[in-house]
Backbone bond lengths (Angstrom), bond angles and torsions (degrees), N, CA, C in turn:
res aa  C-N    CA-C-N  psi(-1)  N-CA   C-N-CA  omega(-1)  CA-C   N-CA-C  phi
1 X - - - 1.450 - - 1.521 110.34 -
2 X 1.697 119.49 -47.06 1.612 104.63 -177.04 1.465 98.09 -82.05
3 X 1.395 116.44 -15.98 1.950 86.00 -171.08 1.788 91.53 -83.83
4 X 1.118 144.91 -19.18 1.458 117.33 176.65 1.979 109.52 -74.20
5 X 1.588 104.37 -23.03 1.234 95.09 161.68 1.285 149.24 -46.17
6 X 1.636 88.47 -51.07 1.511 109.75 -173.73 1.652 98.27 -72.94
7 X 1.456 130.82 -26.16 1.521 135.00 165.80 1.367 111.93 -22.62
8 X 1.382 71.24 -69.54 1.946 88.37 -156.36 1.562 104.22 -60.91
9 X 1.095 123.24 10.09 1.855 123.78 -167.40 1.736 86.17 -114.53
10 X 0.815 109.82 -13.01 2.046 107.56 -168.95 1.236 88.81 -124.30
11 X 1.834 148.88 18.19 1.422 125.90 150.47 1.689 103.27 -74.81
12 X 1.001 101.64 156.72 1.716 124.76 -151.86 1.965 88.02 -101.91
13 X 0.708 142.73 -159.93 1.858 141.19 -167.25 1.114 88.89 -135.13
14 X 1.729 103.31 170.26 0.968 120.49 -161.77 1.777 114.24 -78.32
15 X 1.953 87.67 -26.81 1.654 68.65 179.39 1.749 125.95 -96.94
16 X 1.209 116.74 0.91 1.436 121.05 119.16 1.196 127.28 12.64
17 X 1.663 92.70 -111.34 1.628 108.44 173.02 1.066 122.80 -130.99
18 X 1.972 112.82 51.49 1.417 106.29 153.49 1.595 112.36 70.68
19 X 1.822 113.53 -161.43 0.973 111.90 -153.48 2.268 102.31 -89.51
20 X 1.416 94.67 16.63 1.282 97.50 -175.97 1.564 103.24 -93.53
21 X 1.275 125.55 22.95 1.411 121.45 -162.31 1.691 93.70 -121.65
22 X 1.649 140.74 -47.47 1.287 142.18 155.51 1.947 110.82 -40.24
23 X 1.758 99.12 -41.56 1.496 70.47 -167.57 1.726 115.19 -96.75
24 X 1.472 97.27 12.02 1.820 98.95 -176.70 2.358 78.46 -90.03
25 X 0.849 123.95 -36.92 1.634 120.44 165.65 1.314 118.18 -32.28
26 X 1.689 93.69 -54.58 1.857 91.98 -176.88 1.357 111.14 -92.43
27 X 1.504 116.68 -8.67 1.680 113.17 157.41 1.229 115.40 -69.97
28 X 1.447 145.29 -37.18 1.053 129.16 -165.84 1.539 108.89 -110.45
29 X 1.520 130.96 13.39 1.148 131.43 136.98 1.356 131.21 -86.07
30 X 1.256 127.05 -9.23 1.402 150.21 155.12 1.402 98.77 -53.90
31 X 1.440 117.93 -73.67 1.610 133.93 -165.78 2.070 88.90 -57.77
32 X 1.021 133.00 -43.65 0.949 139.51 173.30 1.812 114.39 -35.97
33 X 1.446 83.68 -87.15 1.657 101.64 175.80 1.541 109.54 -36.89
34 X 1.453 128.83 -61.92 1.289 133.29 179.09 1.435 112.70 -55.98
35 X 1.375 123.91 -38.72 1.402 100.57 176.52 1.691 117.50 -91.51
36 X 1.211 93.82 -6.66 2.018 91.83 163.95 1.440 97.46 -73.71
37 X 1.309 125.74 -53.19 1.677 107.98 -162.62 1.539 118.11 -67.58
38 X 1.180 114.46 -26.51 1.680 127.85 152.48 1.279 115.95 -39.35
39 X 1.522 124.32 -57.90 0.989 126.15 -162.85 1.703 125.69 -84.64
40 X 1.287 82.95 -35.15 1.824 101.08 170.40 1.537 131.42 -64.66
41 X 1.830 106.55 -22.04 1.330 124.20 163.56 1.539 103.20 -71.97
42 X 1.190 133.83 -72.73 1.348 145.89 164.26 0.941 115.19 -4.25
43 X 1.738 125.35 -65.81 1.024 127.21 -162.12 1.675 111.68 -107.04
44 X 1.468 121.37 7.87 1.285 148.02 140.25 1.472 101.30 -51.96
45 X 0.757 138.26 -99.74 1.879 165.86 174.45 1.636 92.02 -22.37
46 X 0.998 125.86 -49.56 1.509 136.91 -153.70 1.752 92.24 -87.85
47 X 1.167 122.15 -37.35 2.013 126.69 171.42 0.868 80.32 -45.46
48 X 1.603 108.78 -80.93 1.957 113.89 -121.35 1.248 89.80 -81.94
49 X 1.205 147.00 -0.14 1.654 135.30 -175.44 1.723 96.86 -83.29
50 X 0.996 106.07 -42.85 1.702 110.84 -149.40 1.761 88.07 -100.06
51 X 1.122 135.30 -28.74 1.606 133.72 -144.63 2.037 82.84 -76.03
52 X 1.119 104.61 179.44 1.624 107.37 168.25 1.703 117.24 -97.63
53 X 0.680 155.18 156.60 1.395 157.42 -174.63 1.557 107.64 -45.08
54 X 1.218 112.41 -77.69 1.942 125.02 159.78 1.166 117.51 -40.05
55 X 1.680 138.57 -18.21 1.499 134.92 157.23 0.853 124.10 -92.27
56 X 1.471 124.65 -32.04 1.795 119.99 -169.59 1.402 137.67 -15.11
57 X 1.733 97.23 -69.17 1.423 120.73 163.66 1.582 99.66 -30.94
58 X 1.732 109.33 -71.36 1.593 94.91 -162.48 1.223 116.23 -78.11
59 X 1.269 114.63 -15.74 1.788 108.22 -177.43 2.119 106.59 -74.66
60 X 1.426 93.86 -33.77 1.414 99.02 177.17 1.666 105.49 -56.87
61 X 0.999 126.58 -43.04 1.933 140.57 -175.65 1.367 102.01 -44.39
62 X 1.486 127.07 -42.29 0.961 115.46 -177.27 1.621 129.48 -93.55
63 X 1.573 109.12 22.08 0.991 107.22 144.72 1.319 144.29 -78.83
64 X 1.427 79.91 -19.53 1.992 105.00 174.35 1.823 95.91 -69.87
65 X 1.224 94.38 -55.30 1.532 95.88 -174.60 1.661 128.31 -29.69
66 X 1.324 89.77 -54.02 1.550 107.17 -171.95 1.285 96.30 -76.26
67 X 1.503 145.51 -42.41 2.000 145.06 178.28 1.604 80.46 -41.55
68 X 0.969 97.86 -76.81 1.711 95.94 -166.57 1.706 127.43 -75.63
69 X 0.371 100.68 18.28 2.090 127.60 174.98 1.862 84.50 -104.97
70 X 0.645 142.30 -68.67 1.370 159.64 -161.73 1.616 105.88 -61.39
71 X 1.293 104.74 -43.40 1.783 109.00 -167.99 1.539 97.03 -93.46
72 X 1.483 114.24 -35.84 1.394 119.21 177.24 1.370 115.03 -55.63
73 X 1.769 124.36 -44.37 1.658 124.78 169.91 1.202 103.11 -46.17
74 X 1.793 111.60 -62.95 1.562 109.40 -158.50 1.584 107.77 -57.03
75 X 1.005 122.35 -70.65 1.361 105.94 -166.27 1.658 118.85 -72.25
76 X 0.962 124.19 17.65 1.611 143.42 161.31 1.596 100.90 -72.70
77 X 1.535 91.01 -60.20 1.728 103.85 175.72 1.436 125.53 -33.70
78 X 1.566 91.05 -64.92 1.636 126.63 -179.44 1.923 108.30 -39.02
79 X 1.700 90.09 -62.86 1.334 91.35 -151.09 1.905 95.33 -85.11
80 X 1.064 118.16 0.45 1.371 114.31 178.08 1.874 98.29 -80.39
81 X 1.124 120.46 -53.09 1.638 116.68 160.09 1.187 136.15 -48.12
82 X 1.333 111.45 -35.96 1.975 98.17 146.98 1.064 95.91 -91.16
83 X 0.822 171.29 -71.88 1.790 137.53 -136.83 1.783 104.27 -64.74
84 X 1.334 128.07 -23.82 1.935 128.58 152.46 0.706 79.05 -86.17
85 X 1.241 173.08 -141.84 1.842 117.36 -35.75 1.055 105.09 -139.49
86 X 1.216 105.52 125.94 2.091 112.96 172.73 1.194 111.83 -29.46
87 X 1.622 107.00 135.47 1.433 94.03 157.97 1.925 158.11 -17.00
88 X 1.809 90.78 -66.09 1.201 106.23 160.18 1.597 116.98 -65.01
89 X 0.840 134.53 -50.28 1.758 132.53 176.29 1.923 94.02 -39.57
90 X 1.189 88.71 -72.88 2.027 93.93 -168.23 1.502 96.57 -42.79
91 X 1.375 120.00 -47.34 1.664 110.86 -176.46 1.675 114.93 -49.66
92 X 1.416 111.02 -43.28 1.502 107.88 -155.82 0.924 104.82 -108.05
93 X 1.685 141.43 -19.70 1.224 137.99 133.74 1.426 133.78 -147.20
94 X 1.222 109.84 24.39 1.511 109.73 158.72 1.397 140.67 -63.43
95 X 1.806 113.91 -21.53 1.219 146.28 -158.18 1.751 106.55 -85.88
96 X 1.291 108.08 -22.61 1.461 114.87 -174.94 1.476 104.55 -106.99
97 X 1.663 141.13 -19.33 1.129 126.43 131.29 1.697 130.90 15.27
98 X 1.328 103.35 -98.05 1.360 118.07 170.34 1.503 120.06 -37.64
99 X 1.546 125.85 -49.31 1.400 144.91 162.12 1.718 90.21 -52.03
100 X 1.234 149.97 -64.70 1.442 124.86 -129.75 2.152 107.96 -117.06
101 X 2.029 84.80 0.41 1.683 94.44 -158.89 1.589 111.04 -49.43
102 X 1.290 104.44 -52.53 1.499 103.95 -171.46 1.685 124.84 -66.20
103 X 1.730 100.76 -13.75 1.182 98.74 157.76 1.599 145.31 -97.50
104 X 1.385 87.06 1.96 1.784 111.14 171.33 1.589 118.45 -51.84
């Protein structure tokens, strides 16, 4: 999941390389999607196995927790970068930020 992340922050624009720059996008959000849905069964299966009978329910919750703990940074992230950064900056490279943060 982070190395197709960190991808999509190092595809080059379109005018670059053309129409090969959308579909290395939808390759490495594809590669994305598949290894979240991998991982979310896993670590589903991996709660309720280990949790105690009387916690499950809540120990299972916090898998929800963290999806959204997770969506809550990013767009915290997001919208704190337009509200700094000029337009043009966010256009030409502010936008890949978010894609490369955790590996900075």
């Amino acid at each position: 999941m982070s190395i197709s992340t960190f991808c999509i922050g190092l595809i080059p624009s379109y005018a670059s390389i053309g129409i090969a720059a959308p579909i290395l996008l939808l390759a490495a959000r594809l590669m994305q999607g598949f290894s979240t849905g991998g991982e979310y069964g896993g670590a589903a299966t991996f709660i309720a196995e280990y949790s105690t009978d009387k916690r499950r329910g809540f120990m299972g919750s916090f898998l929800e927790f963290g999806t959204l703990a997770g969506y809550l940074l990013g767009a915290s992230l997001v919208t704190g970068m337009i509200a700094l950064l000029p337009h043009q900056a966010m256009m030409d490279w502010g936008w890949r930020i978010p894609f490369s943060w955790p590996h900075l």
